[in-house]
Backbone and ligand atoms as CSV (ligand in chain L), in Angstrom:
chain,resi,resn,atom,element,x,y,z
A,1,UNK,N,N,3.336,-9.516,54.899
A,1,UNK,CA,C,4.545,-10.215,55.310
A,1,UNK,C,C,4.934,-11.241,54.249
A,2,UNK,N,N,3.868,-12.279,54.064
A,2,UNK,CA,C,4.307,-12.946,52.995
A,2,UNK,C,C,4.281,-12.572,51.684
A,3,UNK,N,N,4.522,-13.694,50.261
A,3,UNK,CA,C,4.181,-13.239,49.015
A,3,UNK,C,C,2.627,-13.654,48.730
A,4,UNK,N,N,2.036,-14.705,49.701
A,4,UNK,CA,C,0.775,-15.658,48.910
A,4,UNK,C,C,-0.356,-14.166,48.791
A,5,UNK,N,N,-1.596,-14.698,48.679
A,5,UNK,CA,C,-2.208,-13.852,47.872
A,5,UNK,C,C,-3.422,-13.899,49.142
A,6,UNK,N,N,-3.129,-14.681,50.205
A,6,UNK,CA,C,-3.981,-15.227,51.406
A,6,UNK,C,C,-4.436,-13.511,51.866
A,7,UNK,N,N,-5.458,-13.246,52.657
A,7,UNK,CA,C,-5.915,-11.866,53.498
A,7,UNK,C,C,-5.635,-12.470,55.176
A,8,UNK,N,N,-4.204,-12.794,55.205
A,8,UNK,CA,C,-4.063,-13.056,56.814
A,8,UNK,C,C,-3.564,-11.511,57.144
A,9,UNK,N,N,-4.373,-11.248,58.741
A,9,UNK,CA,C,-3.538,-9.904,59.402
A,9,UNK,C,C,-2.238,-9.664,59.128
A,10,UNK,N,N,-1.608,-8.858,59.729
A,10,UNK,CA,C,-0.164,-8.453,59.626
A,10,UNK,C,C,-0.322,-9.054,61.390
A,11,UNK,N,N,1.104,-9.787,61.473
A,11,UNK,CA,C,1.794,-10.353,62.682
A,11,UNK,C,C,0.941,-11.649,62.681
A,12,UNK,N,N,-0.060,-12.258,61.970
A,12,UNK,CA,C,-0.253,-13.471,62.340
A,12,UNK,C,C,0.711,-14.728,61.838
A,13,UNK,N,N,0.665,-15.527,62.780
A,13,UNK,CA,C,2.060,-16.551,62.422
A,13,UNK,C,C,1.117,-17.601,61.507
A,14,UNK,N,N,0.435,-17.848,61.129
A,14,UNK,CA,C,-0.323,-18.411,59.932
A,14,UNK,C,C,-0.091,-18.155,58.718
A,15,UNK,N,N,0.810,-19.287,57.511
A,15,UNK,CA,C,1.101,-18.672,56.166
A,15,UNK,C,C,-0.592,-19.021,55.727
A,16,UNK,N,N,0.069,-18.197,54.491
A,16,UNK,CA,C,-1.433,-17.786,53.931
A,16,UNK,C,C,-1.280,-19.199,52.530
A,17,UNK,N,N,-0.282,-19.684,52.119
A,17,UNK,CA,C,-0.210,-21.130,51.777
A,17,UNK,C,C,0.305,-22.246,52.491
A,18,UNK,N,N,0.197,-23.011,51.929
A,18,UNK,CA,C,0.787,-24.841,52.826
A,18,UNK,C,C,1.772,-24.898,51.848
A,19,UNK,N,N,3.016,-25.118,52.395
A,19,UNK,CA,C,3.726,-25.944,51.369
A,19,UNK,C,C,3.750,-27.098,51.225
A,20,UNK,N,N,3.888,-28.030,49.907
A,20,UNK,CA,C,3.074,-29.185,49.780
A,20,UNK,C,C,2.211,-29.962,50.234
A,21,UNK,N,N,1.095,-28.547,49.299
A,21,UNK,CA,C,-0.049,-29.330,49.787
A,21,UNK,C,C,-0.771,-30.555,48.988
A,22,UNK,N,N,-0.187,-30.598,48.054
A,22,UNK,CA,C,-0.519,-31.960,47.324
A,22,UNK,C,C,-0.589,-33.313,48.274
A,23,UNK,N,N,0.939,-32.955,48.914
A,23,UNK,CA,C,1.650,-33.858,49.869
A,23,UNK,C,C,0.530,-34.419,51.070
A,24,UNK,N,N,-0.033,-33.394,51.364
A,24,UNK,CA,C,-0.927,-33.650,52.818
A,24,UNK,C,C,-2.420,-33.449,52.355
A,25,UNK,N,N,-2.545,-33.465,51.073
A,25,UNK,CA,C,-4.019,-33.764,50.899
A,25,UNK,C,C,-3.720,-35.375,50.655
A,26,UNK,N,N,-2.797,-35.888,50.078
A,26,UNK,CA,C,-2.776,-37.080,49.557
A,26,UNK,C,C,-2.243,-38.088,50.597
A,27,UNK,N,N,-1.696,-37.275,52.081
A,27,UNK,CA,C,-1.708,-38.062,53.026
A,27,UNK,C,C,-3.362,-38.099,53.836
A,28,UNK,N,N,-4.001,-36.921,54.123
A,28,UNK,CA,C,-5.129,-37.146,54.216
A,28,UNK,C,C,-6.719,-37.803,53.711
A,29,UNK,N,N,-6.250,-37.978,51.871
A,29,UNK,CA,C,-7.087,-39.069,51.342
A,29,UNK,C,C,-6.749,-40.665,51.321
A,30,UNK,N,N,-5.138,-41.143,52.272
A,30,UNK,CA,C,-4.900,-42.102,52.285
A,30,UNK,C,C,-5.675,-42.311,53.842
A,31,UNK,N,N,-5.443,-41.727,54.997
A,31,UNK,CA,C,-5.966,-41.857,56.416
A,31,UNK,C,C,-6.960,-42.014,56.278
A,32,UNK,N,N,-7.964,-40.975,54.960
A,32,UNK,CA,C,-9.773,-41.041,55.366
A,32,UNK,C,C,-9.813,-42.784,54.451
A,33,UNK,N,N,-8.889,-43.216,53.558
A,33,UNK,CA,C,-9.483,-44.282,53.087
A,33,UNK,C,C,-9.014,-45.852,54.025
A,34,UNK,N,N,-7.879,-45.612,54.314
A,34,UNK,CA,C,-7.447,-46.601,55.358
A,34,UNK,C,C,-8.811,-46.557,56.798
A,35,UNK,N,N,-8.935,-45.616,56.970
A,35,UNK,CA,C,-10.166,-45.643,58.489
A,35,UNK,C,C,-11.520,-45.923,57.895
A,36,UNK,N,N,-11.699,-45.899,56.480
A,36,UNK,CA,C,-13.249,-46.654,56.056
A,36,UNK,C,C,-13.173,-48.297,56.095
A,37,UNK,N,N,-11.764,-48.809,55.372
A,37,UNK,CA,C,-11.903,-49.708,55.086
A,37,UNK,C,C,-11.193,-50.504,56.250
A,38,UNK,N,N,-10.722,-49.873,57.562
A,38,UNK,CA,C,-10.437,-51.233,58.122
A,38,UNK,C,C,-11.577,-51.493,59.053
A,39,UNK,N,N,-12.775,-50.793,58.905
A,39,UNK,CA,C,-13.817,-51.161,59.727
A,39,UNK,C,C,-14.962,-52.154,58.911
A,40,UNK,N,N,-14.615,-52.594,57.654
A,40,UNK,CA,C,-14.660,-54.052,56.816
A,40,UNK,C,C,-13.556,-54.852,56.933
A,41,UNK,N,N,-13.919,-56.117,57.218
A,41,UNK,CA,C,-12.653,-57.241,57.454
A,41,UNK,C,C,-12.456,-57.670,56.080
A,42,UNK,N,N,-14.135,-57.565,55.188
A,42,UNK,CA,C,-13.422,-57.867,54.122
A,42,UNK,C,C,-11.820,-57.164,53.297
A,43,UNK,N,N,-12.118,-56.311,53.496
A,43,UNK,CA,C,-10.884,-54.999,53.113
A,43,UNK,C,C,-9.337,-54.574,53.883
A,44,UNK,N,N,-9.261,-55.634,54.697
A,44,UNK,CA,C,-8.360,-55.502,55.675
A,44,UNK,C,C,-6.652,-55.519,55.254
A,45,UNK,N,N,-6.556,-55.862,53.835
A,45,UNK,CA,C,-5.622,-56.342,53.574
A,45,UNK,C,C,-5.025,-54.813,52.721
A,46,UNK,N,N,-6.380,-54.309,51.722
A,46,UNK,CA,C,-6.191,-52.602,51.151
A,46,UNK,C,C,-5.762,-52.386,52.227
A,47,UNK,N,N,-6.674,-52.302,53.315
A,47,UNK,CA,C,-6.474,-51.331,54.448
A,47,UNK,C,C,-5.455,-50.558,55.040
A,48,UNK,N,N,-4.779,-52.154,55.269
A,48,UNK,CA,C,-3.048,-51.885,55.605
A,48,UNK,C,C,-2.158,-51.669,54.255
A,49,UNK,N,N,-2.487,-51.529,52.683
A,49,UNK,CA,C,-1.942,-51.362,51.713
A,49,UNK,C,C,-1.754,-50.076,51.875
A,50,UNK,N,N,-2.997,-48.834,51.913
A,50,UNK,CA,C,-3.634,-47.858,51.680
A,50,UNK,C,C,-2.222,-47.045,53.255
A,51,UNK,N,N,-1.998,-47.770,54.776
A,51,UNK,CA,C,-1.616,-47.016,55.544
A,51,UNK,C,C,-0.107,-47.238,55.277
A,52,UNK,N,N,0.415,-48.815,54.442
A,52,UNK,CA,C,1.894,-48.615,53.939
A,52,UNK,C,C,1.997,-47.288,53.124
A,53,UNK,N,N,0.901,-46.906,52.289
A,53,UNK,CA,C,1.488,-46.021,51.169
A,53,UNK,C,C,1.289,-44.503,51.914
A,54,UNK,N,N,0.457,-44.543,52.994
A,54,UNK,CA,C,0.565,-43.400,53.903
A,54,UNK,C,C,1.524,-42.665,54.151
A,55,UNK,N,N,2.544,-44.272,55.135
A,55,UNK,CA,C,3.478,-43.849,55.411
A,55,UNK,C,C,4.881,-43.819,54.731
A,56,UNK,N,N,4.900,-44.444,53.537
A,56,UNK,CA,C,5.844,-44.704,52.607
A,56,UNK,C,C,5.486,-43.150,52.457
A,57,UNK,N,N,4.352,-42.591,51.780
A,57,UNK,CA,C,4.123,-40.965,51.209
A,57,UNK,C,C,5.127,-39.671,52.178
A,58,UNK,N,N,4.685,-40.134,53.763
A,58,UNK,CA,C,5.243,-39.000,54.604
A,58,UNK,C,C,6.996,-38.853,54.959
A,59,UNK,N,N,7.160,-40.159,54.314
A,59,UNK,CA,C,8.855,-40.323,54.865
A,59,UNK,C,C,9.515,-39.949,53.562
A,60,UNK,N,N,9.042,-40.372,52.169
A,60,UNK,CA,C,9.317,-39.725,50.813
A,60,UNK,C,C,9.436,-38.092,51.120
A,61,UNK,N,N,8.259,-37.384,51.422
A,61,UNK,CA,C,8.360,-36.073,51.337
A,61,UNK,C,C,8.649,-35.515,52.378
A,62,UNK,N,N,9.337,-35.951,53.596
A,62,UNK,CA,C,9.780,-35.755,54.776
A,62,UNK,C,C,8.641,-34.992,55.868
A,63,UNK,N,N,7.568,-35.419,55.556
A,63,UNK,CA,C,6.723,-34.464,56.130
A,63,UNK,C,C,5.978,-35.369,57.368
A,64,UNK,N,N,6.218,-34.483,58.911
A,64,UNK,CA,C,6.321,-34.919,59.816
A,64,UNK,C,C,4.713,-35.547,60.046
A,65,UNK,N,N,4.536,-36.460,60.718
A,65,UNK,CA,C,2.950,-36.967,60.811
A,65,UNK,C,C,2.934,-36.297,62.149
A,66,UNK,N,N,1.917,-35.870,63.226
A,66,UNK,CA,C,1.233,-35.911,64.252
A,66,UNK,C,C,1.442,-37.115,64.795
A,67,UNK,N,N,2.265,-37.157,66.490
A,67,UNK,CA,C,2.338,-38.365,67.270
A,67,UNK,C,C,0.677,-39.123,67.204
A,68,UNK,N,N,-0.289,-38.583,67.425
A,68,UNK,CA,C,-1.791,-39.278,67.644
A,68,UNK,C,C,-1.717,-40.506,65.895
A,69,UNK,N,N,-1.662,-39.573,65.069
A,69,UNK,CA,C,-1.614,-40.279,63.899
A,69,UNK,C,C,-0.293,-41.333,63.574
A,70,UNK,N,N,0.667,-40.980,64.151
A,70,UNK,CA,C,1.647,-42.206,64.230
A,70,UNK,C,C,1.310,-43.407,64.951
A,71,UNK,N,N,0.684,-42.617,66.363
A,71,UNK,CA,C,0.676,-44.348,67.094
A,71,UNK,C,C,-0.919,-44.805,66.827
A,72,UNK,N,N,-1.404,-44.647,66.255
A,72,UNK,CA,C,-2.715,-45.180,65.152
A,72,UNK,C,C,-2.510,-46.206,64.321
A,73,UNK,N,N,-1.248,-45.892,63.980
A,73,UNK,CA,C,-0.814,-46.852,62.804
A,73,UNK,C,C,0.259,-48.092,63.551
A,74,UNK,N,N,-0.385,-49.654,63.092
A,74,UNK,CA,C,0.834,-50.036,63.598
A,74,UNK,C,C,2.185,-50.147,62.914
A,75,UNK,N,N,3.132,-50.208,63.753
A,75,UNK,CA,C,4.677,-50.235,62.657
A,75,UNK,C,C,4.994,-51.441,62.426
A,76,UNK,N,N,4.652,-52.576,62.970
A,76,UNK,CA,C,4.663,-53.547,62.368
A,76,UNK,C,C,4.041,-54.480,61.015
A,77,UNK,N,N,2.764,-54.503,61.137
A,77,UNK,CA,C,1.899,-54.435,59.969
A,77,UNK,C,C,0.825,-53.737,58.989
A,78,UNK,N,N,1.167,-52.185,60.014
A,78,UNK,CA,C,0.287,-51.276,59.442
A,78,UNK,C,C,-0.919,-51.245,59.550
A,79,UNK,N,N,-1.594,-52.015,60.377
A,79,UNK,CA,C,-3.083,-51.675,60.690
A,79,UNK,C,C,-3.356,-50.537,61.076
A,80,UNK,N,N,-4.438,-49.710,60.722
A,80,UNK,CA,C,-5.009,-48.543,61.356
A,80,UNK,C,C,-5.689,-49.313,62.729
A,81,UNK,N,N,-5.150,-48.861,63.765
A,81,UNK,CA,C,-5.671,-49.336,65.149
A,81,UNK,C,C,-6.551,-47.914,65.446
A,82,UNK,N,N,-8.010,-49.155,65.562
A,82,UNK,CA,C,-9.361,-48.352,66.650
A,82,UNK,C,C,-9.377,-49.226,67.366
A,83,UNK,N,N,-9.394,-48.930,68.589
A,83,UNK,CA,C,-9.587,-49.225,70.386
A,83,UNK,C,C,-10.754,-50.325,70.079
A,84,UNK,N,N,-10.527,-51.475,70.210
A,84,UNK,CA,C,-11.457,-52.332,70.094
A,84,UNK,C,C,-11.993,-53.481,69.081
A,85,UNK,N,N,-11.970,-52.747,68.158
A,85,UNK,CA,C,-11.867,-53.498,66.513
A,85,UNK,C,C,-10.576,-53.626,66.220
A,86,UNK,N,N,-9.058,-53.150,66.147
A,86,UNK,CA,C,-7.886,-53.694,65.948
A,86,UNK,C,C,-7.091,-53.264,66.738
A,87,UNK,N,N,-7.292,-53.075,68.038
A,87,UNK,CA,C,-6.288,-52.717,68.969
A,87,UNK,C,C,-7.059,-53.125,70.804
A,88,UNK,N,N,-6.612,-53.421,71.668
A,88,UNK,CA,C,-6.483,-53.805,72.617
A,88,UNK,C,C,-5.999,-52.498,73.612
A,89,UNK,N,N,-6.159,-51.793,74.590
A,89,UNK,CA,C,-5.397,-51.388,75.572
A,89,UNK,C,C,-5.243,-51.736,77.105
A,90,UNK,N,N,-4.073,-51.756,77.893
A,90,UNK,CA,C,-4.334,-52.232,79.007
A,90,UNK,C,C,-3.228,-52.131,79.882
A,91,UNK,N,N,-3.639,-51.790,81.267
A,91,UNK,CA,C,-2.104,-51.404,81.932
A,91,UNK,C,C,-1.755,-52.605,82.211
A,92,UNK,N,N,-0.296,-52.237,82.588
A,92,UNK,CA,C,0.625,-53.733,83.082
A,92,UNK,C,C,1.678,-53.040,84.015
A,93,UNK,N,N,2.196,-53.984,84.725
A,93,UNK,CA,C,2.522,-53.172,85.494
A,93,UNK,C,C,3.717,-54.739,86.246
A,94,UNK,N,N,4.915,-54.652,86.088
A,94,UNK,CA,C,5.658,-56.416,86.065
A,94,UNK,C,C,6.551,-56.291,86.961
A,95,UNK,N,N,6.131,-54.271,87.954
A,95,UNK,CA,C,7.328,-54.372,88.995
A,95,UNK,C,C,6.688,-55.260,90.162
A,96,UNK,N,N,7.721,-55.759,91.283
A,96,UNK,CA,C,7.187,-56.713,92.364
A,96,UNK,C,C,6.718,-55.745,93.742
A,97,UNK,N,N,6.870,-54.504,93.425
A,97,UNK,CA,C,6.453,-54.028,94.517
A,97,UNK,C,C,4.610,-53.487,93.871
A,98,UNK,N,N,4.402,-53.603,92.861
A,98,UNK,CA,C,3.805,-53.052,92.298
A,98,UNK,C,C,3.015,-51.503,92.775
A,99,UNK,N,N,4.099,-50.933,92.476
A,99,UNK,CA,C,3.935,-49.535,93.028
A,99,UNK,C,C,2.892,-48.959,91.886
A,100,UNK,N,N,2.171,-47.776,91.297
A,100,UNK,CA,C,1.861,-47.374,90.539
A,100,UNK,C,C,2.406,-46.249,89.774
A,101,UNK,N,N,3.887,-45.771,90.097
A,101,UNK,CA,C,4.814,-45.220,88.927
A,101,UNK,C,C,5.278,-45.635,87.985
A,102,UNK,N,N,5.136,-47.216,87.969
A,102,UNK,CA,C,5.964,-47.980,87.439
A,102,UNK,C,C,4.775,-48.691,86.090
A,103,UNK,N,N,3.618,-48.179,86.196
A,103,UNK,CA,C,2.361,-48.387,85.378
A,103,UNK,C,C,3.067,-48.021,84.458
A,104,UNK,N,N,2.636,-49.357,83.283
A,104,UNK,CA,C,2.800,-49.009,81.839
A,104,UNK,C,C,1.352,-49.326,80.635
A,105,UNK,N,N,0.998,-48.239,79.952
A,105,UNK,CA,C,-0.029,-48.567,79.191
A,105,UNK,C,C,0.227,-48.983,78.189
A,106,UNK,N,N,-0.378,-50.295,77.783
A,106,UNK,CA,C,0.021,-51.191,76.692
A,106,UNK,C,C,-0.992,-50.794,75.794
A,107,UNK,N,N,-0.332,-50.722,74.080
A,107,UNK,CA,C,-1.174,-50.999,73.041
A,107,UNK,C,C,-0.979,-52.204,72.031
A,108,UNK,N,N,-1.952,-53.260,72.066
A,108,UNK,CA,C,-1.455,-54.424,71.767
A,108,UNK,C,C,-2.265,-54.405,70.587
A,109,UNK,N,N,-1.692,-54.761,69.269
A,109,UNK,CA,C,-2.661,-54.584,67.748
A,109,UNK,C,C,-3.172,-55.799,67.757
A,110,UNK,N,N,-4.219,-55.994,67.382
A,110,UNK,CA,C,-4.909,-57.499,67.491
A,110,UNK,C,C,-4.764,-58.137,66.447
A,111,UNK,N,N,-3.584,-57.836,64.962
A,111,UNK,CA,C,-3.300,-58.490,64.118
A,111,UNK,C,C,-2.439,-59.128,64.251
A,112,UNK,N,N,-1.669,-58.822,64.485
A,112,UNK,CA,C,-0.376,-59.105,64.513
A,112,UNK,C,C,0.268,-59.412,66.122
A,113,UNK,N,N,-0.038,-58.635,67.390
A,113,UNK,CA,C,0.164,-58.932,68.267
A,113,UNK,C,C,1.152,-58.397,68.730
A,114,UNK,N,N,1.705,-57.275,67.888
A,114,UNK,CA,C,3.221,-56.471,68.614
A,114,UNK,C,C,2.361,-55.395,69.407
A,115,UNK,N,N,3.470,-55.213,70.355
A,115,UNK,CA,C,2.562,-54.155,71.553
A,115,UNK,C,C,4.012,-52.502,71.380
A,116,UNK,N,N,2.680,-51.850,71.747
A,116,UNK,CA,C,3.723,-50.479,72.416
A,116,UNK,C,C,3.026,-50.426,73.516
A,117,UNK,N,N,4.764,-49.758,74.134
A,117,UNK,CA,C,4.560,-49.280,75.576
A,117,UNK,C,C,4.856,-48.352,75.874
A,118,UNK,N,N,3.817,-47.105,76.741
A,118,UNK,CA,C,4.234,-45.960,77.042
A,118,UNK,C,C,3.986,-46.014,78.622
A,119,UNK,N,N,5.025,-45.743,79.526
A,119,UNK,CA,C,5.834,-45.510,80.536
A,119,UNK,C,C,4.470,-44.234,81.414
A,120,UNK,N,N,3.786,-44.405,81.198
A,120,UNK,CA,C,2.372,-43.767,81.935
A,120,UNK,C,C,2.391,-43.392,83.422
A,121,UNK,N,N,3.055,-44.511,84.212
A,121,UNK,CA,C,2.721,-44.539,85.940
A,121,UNK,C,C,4.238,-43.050,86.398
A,122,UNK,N,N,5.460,-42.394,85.850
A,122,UNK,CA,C,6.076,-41.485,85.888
A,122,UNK,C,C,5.670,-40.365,86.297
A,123,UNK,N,N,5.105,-39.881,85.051
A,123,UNK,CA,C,4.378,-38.833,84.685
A,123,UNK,C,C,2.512,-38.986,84.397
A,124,UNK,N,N,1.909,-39.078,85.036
A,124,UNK,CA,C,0.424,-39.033,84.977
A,124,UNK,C,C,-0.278,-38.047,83.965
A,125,UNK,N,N,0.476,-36.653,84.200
A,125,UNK,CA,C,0.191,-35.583,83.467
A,125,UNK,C,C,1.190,-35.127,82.034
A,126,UNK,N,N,1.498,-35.910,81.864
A,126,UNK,CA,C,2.346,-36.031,80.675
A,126,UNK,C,C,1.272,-35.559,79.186
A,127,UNK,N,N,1.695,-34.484,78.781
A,127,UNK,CA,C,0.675,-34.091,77.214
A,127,UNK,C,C,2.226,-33.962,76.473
A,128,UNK,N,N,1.523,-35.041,75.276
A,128,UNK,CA,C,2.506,-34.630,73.770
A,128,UNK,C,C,2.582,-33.687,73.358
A,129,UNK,N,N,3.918,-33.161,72.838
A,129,UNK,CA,C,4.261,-31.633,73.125
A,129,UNK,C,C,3.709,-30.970,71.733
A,130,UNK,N,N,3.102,-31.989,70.795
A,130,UNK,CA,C,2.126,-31.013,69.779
A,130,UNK,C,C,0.955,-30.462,70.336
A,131,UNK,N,N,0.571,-31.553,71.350
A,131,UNK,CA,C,-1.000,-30.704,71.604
A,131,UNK,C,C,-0.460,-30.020,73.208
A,132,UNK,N,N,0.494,-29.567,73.556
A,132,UNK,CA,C,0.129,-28.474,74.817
A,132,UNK,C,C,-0.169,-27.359,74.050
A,133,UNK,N,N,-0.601,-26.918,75.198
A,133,UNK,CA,C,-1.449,-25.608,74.875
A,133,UNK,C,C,-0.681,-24.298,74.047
A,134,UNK,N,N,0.610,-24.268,74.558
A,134,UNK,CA,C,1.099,-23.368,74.042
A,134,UNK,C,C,1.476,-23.285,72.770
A,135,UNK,N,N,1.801,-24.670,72.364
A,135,UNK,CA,C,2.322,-24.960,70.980
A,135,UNK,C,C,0.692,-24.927,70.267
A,136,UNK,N,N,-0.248,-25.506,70.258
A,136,UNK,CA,C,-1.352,-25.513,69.717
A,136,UNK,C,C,-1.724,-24.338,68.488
A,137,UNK,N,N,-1.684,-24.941,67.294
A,137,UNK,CA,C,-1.749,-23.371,66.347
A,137,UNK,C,C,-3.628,-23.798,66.347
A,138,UNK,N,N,-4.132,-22.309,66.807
A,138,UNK,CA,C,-5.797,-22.357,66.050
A,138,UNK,C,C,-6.152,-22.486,65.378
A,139,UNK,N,N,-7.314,-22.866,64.824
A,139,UNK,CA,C,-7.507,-23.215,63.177
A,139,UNK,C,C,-9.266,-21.830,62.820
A,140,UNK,N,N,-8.861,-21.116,64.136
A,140,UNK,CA,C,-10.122,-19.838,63.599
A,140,UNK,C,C,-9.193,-18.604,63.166
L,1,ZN,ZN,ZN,0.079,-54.963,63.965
């Protein structure tokens, strides 16, 4: 089907190259170096250097990030947020009946202090539509 030189079946929807893959190796040696170094405080400052140039890299070459890997990163100062060491989570919930549809899960970056909010108490079963199942490409 394709031209690459790959041994994929006939009808598999898998190209047998990446197109720019320079692009996403060099976004993936910025993620593996941003997630070493923000677990040193000494390094905290690369840290968030290393996830500006991440994301400066993916919006240059228009190449879409993974929601999980977006909200990792904060948009305010760019910390790589891990649950605990630079990030906070926690429901809130500011209706007066305090029903539990109305649950919102907060992610609050512990640098900087800007929060996201995702609207959680709606939809309980809510999956990001990269990882449902159907969309899911295999990697065997
Ligand atoms: Zn932040």
């Amino acid at each position: 089907m394709g031209k690459g030189k790959g041994n994929n079946k006939p009808g598999s929807k898998i190209p047998s190259t990446v197109p720019q893959k320079d692009h996403y190796s060099r976004i993936s040696y910025l993620l593996n170096a941003t997630n070493h170094f923000t677990s040193s405080s000494k390094y905290n400052i690369l840290s968030r250097g290393y996830a500006r140039n991440l994301d400066l890299v993916a919006k240059k070459t228009v190449i879409k990030l993974t929601p999980a890997l977006k909200r990792s990163l904060c948009k305010k100062c760019n910390t790589f947020l891990i649950p605990g060491l630079t990030l906070t989570v926690f429901i809130e919930n500011e209706s007066k009946s305090k029903a539990s549809h109305n649950d919102v899960l907060v992610h609050q970056c512990l640098y900087c202090h800007s929060k996201k909010r995702f609207p959680i108490g709606s939809n309980r079963d809510y999956v990001v539509f990269s990882e449902r199942d159907d969309v899911k490409v295999s990697s065997t």
